[in-house]
C-alpha positions as a Markdown table, in Angstrom:
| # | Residue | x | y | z |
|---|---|---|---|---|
| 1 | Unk | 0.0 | 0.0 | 0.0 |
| 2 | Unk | 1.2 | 3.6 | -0.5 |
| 3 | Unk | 0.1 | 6.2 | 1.6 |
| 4 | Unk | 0.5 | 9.6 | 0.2 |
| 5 | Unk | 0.3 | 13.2 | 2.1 |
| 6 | Unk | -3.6 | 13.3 | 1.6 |
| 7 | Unk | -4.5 | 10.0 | 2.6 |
| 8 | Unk | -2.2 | 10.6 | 5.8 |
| 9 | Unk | -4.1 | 14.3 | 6.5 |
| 10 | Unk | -7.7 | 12.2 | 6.3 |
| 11 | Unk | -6.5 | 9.6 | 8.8 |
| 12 | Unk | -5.3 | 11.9 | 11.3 |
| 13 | Unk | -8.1 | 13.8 | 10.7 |
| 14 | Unk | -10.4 | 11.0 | 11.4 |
| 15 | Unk | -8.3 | 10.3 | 14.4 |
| 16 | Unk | -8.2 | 13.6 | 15.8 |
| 17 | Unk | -12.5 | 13.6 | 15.6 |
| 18 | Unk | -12.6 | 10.3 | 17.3 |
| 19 | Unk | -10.4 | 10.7 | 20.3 |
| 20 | Unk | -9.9 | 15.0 | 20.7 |
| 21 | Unk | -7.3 | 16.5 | 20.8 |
| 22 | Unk | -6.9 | 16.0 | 24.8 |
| 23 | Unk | -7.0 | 12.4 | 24.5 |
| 24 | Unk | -4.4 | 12.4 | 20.9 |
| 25 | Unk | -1.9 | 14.4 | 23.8 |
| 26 | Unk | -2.3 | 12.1 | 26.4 |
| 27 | Unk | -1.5 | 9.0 | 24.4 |
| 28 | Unk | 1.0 | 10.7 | 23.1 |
| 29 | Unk | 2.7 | 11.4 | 26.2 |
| 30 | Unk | 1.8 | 7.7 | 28.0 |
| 31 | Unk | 3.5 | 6.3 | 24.4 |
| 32 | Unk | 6.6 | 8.5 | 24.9 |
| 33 | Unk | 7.3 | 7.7 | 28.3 |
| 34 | Unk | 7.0 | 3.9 | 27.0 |
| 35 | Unk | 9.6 | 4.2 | 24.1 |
| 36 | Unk | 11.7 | 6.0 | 27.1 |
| 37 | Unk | 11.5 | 3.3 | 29.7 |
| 38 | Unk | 12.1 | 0.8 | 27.0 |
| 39 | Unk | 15.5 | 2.5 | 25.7 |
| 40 | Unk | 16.3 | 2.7 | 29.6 |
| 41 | Unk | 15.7 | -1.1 | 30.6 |
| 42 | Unk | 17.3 | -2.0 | 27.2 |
| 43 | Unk | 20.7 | 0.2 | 28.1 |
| 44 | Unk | 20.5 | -1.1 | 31.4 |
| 45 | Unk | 20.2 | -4.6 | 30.4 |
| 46 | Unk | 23.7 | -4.0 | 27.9 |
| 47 | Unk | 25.5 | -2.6 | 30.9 |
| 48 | Unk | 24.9 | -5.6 | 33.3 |
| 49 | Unk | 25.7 | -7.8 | 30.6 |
| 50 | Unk | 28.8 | -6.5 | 29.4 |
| 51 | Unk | 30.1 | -6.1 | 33.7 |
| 52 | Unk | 29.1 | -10.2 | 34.1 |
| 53 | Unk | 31.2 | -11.3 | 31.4 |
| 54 | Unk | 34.0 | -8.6 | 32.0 |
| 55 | Unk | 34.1 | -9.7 | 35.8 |
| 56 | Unk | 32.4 | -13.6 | 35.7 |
| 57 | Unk | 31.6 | -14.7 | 39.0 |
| 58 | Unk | 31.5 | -18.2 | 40.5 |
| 59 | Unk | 31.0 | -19.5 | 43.9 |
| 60 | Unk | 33.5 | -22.3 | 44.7 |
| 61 | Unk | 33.2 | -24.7 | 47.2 |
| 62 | Unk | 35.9 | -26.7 | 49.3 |
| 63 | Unk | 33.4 | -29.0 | 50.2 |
| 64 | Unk | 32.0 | -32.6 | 48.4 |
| 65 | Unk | 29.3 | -32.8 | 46.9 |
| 66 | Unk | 26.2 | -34.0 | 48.8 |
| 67 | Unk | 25.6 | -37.7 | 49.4 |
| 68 | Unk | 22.8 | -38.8 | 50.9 |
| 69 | Unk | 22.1 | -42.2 | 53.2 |
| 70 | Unk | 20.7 | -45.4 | 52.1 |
| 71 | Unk | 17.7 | -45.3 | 54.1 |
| 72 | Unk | 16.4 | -48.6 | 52.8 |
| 73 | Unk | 18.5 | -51.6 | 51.3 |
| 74 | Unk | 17.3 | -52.9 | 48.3 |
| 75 | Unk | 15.3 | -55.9 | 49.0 |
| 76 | Unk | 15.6 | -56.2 | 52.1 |
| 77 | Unk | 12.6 | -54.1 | 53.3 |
| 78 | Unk | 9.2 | -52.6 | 51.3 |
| 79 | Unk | 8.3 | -49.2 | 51.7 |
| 80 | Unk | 5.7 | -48.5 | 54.3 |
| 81 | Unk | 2.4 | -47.0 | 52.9 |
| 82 | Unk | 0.1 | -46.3 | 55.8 |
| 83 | Unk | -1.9 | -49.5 | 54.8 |
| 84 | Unk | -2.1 | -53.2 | 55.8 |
| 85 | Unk | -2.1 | -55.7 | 53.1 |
């Protein structure tokens, strides 16, 4: 589709009848303060990602890993289930 000058003029014409000019202002504003906050939490993400992988971070530990207890043998013993069979 091409738009041209006059088709733009009717549609914000249209636009301007439908919601007044109050209304055009306020969305205007509410959408500006969007693409703002959006350019801001981008930014912000670049800058946290570029100080992780220029300063990586990991927690080391001295100890094993975790082992846990047999509880129950295998075979020797079935599980418990709150019911007599």
């Amino acid at each position: 589709m091409d738009f041209d000058f006059k088709t733009l003029l009717v549609i914000l014409v249209v636009v301007l009848l439908i919601f007044g000019g109050k209304k055009l202002r306020t969305i205007g504003d509410d959408l500006g303060h969007a693409v703002r906050g959006f350019k801001k939490a981008m930014n912000e993400g670049d800058k946290e990602e570029s100080a992780s992988s220029a300063d990586p971070r990991q927690i080391r530990s001295e100890a094993s890993d975790a082992e846990f207890p047999e509880t129950m043998k295998s075979g020797s013993q079935a599980p418990k289930s709150g019911r007599n069979t």
